[in-house]
Backbone as CSV, one residue per row, in Angstrom:
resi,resn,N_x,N_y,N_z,CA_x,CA_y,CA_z,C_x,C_y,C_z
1,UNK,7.570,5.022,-16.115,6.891,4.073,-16.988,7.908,3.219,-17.719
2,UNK,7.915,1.579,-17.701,8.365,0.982,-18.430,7.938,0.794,-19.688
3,UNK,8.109,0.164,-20.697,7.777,-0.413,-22.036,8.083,-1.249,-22.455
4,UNK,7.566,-2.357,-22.426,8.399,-3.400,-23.096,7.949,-4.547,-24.206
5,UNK,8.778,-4.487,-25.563,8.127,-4.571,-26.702,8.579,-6.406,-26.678
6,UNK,7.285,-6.677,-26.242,7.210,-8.662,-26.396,7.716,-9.219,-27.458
7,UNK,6.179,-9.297,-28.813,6.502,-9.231,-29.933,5.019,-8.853,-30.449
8,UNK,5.540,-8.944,-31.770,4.185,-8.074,-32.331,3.661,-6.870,-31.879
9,UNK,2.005,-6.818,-31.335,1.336,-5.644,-30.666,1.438,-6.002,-28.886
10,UNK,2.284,-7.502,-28.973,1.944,-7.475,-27.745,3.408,-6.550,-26.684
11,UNK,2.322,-5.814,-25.640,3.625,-5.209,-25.027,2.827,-5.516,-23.448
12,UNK,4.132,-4.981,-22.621,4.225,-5.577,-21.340,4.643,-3.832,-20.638
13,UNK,3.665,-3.063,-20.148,3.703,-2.153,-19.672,3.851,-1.886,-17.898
14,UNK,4.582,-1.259,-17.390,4.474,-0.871,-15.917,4.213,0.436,-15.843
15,UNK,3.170,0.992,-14.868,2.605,2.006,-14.984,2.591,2.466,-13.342
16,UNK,2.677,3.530,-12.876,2.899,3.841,-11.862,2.514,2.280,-10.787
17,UNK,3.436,1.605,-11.133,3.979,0.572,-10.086,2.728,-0.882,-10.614
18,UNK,1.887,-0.454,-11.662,1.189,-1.459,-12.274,1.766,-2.177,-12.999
19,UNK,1.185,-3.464,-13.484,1.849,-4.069,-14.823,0.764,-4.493,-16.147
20,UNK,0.686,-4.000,-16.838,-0.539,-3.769,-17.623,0.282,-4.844,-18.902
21,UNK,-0.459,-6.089,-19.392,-0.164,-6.893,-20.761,-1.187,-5.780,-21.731
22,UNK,-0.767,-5.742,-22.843,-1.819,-5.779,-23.755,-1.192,-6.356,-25.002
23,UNK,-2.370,-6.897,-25.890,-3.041,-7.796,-26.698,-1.827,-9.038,-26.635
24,UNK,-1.945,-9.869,-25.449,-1.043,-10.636,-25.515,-1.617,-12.158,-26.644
25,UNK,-0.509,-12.102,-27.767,-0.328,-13.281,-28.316,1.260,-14.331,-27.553
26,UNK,0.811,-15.171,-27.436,1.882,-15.794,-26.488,2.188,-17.099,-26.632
27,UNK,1.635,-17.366,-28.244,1.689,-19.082,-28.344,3.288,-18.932,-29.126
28,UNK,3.516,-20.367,-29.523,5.164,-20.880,-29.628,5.192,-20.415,-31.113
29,UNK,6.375,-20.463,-31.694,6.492,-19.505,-33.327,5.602,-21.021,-34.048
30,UNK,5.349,-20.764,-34.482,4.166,-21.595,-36.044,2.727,-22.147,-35.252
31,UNK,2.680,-21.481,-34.121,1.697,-22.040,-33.659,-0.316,-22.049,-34.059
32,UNK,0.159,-20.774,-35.564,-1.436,-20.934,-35.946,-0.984,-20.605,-37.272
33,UNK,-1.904,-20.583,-38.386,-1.902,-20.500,-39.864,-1.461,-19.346,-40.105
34,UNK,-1.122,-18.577,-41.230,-0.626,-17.596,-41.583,-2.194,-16.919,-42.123
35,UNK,-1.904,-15.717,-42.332,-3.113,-14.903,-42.910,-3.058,-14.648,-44.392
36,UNK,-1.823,-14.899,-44.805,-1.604,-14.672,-46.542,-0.479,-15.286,-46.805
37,UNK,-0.151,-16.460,-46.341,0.428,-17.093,-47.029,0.614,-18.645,-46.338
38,UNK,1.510,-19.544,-46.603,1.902,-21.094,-46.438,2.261,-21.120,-44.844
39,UNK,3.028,-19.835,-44.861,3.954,-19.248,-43.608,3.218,-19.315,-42.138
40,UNK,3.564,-20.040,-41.480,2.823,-20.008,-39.718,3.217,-19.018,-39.035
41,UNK,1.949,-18.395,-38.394,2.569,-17.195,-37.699,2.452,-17.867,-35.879
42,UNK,2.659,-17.448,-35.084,3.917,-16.347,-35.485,5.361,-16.754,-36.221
43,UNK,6.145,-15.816,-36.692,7.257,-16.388,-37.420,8.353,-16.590,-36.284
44,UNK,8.593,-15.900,-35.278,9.554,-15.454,-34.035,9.053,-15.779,-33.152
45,UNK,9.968,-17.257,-32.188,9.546,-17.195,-30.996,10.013,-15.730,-29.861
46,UNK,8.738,-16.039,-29.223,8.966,-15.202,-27.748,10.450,-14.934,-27.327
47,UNK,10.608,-13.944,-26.833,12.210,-13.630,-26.528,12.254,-13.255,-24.732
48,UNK,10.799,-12.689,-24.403,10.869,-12.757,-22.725,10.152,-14.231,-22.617
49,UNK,10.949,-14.505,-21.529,10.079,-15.334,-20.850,8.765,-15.511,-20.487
50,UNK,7.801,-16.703,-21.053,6.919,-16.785,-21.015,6.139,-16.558,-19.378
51,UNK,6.957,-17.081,-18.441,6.494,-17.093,-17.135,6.622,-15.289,-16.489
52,UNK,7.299,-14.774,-17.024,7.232,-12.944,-17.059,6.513,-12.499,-17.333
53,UNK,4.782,-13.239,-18.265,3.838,-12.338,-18.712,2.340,-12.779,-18.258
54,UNK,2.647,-13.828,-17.797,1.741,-14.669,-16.597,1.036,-14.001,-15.904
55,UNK,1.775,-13.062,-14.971,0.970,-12.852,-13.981,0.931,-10.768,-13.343
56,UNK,-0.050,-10.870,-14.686,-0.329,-9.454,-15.206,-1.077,-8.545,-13.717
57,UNK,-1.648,-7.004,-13.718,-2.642,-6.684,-12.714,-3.717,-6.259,-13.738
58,UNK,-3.520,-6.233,-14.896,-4.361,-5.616,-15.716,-4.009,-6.406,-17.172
59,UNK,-5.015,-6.697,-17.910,-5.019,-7.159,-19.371,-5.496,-6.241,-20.219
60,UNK,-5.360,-5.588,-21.681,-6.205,-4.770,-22.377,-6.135,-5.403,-23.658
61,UNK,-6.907,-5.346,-24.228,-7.502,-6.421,-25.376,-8.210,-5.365,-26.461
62,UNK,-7.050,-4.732,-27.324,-7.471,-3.775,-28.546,-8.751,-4.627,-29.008
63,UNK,-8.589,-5.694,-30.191,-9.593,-6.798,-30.380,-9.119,-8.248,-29.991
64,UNK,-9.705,-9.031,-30.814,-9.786,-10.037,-30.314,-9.474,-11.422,-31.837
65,UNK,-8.681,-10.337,-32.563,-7.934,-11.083,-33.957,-7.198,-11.584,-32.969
66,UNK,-7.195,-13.262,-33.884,-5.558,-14.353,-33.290,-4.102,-13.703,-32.849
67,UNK,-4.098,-12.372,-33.543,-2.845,-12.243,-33.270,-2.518,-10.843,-31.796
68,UNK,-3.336,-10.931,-31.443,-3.529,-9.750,-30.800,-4.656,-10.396,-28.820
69,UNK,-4.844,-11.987,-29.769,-5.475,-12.789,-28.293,-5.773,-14.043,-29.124
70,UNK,-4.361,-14.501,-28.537,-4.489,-16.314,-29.147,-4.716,-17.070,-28.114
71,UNK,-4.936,-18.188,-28.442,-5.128,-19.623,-27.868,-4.011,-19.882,-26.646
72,UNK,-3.421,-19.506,-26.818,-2.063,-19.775,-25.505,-2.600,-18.677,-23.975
73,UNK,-2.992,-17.076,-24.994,-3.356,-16.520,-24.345,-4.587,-17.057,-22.939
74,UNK,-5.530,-17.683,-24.082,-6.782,-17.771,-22.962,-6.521,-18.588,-22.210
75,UNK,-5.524,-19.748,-22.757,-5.322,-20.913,-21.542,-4.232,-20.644,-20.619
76,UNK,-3.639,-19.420,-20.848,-2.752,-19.606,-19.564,-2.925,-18.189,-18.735
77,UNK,-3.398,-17.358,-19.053,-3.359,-16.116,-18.072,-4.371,-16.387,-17.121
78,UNK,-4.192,-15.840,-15.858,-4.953,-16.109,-14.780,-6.788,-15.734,-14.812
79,UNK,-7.387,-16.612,-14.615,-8.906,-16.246,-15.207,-9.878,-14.304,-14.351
80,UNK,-9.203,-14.436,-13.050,-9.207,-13.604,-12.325,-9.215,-12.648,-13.051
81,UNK,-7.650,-12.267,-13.811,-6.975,-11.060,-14.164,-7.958,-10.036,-14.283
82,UNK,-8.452,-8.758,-14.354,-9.182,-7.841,-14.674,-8.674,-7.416,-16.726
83,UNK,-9.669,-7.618,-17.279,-9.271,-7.461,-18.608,-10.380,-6.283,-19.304
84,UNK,-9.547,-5.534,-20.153,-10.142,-4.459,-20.431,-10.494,-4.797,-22.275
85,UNK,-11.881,-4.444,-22.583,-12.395,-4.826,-24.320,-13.012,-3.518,-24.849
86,UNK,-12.943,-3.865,-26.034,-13.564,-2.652,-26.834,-15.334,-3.067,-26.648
87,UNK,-15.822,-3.877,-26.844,-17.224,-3.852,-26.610,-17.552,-5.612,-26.424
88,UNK,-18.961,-5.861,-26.072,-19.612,-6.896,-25.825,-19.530,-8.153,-26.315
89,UNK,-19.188,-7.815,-27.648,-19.278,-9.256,-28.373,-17.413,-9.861,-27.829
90,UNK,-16.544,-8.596,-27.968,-15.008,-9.225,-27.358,-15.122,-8.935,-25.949
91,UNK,-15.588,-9.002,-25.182,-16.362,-9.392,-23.827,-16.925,-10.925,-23.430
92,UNK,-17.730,-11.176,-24.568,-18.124,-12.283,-24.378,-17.055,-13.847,-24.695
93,UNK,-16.467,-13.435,-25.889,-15.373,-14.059,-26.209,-14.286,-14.754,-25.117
94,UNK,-14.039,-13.893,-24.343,-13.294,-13.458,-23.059,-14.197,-14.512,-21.837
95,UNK,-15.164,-14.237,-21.607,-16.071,-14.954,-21.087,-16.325,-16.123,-21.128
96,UNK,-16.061,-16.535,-22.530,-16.842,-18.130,-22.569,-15.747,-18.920,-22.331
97,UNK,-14.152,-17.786,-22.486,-12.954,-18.701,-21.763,-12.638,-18.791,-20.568
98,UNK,-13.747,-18.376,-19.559,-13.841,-18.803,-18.078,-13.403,-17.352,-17.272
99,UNK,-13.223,-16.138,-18.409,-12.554,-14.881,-17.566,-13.488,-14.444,-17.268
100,UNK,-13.007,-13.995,-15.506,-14.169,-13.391,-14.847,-14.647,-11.747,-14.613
101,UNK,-13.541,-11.475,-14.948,-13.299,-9.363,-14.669,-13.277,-8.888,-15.668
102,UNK,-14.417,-9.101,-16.709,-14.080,-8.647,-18.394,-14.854,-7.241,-18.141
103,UNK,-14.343,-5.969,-18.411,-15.167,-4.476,-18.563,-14.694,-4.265,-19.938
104,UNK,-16.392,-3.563,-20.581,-16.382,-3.281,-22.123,-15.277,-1.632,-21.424
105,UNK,-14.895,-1.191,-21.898,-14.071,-0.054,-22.185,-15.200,1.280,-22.666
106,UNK,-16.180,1.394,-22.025,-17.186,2.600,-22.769,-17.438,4.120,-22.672
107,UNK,-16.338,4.118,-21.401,-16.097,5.001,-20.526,-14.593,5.089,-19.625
108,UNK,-13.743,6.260,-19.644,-12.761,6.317,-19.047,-12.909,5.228,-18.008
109,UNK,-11.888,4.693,-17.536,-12.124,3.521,-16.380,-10.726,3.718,-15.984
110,UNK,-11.005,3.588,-14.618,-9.385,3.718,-13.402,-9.735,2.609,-12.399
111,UNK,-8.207,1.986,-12.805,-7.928,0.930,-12.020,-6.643,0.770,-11.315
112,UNK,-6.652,0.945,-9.952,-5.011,0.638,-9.704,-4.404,2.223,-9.896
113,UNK,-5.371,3.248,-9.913,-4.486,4.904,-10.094,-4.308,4.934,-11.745
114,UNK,-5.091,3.738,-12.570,-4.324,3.950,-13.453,-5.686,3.959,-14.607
115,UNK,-5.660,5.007,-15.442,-6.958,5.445,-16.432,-6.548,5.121,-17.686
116,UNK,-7.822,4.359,-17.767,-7.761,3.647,-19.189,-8.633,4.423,-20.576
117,UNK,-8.842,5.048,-21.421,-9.719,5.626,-22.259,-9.508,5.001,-23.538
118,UNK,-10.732,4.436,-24.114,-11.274,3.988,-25.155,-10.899,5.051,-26.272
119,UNK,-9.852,4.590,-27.600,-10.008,5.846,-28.809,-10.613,4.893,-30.314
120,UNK,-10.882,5.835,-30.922,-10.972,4.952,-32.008,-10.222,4.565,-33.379
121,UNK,-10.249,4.238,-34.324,-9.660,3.909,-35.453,-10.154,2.566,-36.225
122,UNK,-9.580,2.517,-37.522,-10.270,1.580,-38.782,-9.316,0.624,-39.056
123,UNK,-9.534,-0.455,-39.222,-8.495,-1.599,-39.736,-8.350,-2.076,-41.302
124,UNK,-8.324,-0.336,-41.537,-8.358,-0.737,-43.252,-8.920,-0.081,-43.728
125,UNK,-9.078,0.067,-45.128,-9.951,1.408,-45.606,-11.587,0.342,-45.493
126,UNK,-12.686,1.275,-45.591,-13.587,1.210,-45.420,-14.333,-0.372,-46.575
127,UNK,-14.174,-0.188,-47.435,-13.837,-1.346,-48.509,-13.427,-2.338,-47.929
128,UNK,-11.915,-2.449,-47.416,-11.328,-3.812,-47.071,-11.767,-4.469,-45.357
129,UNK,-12.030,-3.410,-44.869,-12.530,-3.993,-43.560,-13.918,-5.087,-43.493
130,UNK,-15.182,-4.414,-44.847,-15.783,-4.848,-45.129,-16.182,-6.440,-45.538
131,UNK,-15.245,-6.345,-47.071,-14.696,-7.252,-47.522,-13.839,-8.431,-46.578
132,UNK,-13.074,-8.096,-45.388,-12.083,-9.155,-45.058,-12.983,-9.384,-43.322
133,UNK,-13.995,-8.640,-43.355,-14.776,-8.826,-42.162,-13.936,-8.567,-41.082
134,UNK,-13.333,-7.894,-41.262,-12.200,-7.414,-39.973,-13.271,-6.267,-38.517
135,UNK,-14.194,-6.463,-38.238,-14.634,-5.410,-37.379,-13.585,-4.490,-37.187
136,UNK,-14.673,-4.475,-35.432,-14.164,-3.371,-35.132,-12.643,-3.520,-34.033
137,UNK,-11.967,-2.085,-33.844,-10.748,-2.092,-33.267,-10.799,-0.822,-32.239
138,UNK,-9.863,-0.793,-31.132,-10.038,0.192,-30.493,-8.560,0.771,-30.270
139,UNK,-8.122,1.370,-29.948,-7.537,2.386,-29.502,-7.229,2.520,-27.336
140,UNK,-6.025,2.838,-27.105,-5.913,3.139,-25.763,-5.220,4.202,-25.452
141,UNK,-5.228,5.071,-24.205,-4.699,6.289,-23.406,-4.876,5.566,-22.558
142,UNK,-3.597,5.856,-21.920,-2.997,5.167,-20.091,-2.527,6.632,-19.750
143,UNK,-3.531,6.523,-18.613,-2.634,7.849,-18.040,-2.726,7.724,-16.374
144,UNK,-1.645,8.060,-15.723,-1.590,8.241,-14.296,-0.793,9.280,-13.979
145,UNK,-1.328,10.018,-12.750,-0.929,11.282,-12.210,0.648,11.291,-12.305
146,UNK,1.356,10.352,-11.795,2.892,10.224,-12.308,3.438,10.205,-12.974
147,UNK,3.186,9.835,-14.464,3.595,9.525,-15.251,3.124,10.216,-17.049
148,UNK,4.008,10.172,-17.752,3.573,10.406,-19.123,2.534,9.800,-19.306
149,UNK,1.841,10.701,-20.456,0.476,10.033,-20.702,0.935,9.102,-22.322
150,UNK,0.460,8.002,-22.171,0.280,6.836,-23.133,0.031,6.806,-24.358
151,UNK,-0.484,6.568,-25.083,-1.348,6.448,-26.085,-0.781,5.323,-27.607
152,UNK,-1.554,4.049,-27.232,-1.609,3.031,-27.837,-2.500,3.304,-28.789
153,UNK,-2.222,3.403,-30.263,-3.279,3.211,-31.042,-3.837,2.323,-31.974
154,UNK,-3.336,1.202,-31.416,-3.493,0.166,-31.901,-4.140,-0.488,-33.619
155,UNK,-4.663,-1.595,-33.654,-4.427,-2.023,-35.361,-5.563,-1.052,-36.150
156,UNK,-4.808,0.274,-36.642,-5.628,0.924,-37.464,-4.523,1.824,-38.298
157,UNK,-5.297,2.000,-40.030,-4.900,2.542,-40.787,-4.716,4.203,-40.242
158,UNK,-3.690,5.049,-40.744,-4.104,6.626,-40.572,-5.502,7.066,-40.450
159,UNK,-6.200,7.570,-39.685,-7.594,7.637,-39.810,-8.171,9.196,-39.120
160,UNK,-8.939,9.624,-39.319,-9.392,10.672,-38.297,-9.599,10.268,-37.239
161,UNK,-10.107,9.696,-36.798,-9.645,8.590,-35.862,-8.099,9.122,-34.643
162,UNK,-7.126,9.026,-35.466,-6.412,8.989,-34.422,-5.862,10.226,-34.291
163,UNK,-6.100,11.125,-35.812,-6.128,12.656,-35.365,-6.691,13.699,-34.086
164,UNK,-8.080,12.523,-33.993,-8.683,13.171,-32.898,-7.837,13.009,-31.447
165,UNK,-7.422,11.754,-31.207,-7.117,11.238,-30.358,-5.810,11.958,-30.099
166,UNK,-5.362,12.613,-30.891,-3.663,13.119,-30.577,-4.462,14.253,-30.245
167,UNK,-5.376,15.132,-30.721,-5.598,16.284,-30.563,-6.261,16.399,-28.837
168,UNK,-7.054,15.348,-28.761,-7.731,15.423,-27.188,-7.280,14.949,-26.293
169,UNK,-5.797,14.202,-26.275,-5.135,13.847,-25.213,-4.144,13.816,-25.387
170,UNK,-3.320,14.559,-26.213,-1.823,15.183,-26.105,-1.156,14.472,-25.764
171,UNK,-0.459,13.421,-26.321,-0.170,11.830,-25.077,1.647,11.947,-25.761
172,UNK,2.047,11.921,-24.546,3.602,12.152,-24.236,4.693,11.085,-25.392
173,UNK,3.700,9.678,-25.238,4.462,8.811,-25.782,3.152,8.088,-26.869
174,UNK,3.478,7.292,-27.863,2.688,7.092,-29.031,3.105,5.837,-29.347
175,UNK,2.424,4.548,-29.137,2.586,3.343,-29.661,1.160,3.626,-31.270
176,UNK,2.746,2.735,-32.225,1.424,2.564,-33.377,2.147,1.182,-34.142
177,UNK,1.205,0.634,-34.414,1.703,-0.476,-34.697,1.507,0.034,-36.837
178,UNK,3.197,-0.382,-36.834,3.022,0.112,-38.505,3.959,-1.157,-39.475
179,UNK,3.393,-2.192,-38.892,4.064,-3.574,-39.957,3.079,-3.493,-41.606
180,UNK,2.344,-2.395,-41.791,1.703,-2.327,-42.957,1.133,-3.551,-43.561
181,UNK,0.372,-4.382,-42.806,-0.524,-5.790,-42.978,-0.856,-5.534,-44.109
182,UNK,-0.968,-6.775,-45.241,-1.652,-6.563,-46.148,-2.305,-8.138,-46.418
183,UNK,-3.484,-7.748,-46.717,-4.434,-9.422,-46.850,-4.528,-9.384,-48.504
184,UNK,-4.418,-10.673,-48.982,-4.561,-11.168,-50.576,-5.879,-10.164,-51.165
185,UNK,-4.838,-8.755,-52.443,-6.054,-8.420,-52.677,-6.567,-7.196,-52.385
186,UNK,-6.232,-6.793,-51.046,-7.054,-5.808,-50.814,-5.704,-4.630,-50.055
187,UNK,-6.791,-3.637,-49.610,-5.290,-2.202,-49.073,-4.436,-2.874,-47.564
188,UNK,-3.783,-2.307,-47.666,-3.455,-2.480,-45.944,-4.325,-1.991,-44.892
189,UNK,-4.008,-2.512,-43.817,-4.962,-2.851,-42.726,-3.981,-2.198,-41.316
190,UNK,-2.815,-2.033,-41.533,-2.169,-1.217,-40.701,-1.440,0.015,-40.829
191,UNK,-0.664,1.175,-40.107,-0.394,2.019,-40.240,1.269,1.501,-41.052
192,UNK,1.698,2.427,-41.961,3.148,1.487,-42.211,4.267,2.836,-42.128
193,UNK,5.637,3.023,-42.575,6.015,4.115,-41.998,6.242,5.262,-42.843
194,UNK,5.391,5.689,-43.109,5.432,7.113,-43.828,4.423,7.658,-42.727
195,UNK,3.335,6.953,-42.006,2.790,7.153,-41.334,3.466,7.676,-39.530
196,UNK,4.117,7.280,-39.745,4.997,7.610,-38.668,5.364,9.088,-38.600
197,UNK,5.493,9.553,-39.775,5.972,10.806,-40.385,4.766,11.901,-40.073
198,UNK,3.552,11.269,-40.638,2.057,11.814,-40.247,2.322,11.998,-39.362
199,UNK,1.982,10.797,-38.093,1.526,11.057,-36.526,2.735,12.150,-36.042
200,UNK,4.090,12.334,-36.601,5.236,13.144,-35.629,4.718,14.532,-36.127
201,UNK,4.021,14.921,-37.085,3.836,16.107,-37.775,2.798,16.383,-36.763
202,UNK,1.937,15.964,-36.525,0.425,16.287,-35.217,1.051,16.371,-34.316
203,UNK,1.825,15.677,-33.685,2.300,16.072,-32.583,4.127,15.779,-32.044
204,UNK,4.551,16.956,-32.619,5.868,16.652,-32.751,7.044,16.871,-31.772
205,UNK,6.169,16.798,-30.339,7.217,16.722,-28.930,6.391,15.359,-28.591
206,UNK,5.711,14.534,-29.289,5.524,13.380,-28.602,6.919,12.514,-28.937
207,UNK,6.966,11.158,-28.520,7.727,10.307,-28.895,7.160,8.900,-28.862
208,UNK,7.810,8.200,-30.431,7.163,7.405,-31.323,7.707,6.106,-31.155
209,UNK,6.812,5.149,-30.473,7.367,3.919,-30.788,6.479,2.812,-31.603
210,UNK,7.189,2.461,-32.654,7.183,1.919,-33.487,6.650,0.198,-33.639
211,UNK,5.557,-0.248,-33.419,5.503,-1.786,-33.249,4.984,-2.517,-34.404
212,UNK,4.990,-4.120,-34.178,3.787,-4.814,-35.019,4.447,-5.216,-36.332
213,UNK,5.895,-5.456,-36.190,6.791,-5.739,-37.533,7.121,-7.129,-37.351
214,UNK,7.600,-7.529,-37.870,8.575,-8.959,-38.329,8.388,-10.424,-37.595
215,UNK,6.425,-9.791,-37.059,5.999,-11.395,-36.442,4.943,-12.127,-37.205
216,UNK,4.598,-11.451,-38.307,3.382,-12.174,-39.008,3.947,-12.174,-40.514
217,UNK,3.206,-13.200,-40.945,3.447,-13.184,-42.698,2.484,-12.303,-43.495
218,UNK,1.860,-11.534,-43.078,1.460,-10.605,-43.624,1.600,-8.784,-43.796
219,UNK,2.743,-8.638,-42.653,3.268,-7.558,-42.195,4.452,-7.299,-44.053
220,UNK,4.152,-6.270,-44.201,4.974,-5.757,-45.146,6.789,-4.457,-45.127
221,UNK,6.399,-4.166,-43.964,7.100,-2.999,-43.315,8.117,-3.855,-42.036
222,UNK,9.106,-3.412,-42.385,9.965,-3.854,-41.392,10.651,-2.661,-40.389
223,UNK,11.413,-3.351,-39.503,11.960,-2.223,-38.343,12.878,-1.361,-39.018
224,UNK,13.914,-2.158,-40.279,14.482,-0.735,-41.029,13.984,-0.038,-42.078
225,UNK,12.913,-0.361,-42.421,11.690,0.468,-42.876,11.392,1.357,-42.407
226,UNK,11.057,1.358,-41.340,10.600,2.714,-40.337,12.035,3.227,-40.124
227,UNK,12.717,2.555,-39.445,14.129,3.712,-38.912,15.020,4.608,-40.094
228,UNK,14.725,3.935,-41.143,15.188,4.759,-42.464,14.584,5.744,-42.980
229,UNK,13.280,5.691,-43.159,12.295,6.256,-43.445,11.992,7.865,-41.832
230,UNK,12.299,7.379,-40.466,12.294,8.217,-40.174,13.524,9.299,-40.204
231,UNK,14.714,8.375,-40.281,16.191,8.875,-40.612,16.076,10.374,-41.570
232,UNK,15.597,9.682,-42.938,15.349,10.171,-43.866,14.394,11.621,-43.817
233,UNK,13.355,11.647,-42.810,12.359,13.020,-42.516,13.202,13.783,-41.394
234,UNK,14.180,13.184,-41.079,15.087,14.055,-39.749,14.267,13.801,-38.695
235,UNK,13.447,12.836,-37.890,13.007,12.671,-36.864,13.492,11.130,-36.330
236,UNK,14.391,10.676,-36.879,15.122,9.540,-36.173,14.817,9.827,-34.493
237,UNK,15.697,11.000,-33.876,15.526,10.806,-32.423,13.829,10.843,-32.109
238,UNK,13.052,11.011,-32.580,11.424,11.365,-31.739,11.180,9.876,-32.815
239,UNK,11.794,9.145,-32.589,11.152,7.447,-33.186,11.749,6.470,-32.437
240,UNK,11.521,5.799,-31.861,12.228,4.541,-31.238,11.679,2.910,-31.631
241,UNK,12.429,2.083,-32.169,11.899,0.793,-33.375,11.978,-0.420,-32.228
242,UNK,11.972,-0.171,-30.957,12.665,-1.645,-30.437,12.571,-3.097,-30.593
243,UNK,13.508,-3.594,-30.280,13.515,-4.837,-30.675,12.561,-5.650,-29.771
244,UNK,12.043,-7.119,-30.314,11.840,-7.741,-29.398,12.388,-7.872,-28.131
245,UNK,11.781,-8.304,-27.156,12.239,-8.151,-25.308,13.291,-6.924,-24.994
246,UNK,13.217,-5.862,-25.938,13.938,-4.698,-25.187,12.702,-3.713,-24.689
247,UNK,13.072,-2.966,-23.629,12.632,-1.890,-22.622,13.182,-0.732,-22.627
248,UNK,11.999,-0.129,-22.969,11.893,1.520,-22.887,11.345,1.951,-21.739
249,UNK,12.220,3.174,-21.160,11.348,4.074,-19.912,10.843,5.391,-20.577
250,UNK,10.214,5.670,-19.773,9.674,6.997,-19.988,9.139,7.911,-19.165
């Protein structure tokens, strides 16, 4: 299994010989408004090549916030692509931009040898999700007979939620996105890194990679945020922070 950290949540996965995008944001740095402040996000242009993320076998689409499926996104990935959603309404979304292979995620789904499972989690405490109308968010497990099992848990606070999800699929490797978002006002909306500390305590032969830092103006938590912070609990090695366009195997 490759890994490879784009920017933001978006990553560029190879999976027993697949190539799986997920939540690709892919427009140029200032290319849409900021969420809390003057600041255009994204702040960092792209560091892989844009023509490297083109031409995916699989798309997965946590939600369907700007930053996680922008405008660059819908106009340039192939309409074909097979794209995977948390439910109907980001289905339809997907749809009305001419994509033709949109499946809600409602049920384990294998494509290509390669199994996709729906988990869940909250984008905020119960209050601010409300308040900032943030729906809903999902969660992913990639797993194929070859390979370590996955587990993306995409834009959600610590939650039972993802307790469950460590507990029912034991997943080798652990994407969590912990830039600790915070909107004017209200709690954070992402995991930030003390949380990191949580998820290694549940399951502490997994290994932790760290995303979702230093591309939005609302991200509070940076990459030496987390690497200090895990330094500091003695689990530096079971954490990995990578940089934009670097690649992890596994």
């Amino acid at each position: 299994m490759k890994i490879t950290q784009v920017r933001n949540a978006t990553l560029l996965l190879e999976v027993g010989g697949t190539r799986i995008l997920v939540d690709p944001m892919l427009g140029a740095k200032g290319a849409q408004p900021g969420f809390a402040s003057a600041r255009r996000n994204p702040l960092v242009d792209l560091v892989v090549p844009l023509a490297d993320l083109l031409d995916p076998e699989i798309v997965v689409v946590t939600h369907t916030h700007s930053d996680h499926w922008d405008a660059a996104a819908a106009a340039l990935l192939p309409r074909e692509v097979p794209v995977l959603v948390q439910h109907t309404a980001d289905a339809a979304v997907l749809e009305e931009a001419g994509f033709t292979q949109v499946s809600v995620l409602d049920e384990p789904t294998t494509m290509r040898g390669v199994t996709f499972t729906r988990t869940g989690g909250l984008h905020g405490s119960e209050a601010t999700v409300a308040a900032a109308d943030l729906g809903e968010v999902m969660g992913v497990v990639i797993a194929h007979p070859d390979e370590q099992t996955l587990y993306i848990a995409g834009d959600t606070v610590y939650h039972p939620a993802v307790e469950e999800a460590l507990a029912a699929h034991q997943p080798d490797v652990i994407v969590l996105n912990t830039g600790e978002a915070v909107l004017p006002g209200l709690d954070p909306i992402l995991m930030g890194a003390e949380d990191v500390v949580r998820v290694h305590r549940l399951a502490p032969d997994a290994r932790i990679v760290a995303v979702h830092m230093e591309a939005l103006d609302h991200c509070t938590v940076t990459r030496a945020d987390v690497r200090a912070t895990a330094g500091a609990h003695g689990i530096a090695e079971s954490v990995e922070v990578p940089e934009d366009g670097e690649t992890l195997s596994a």
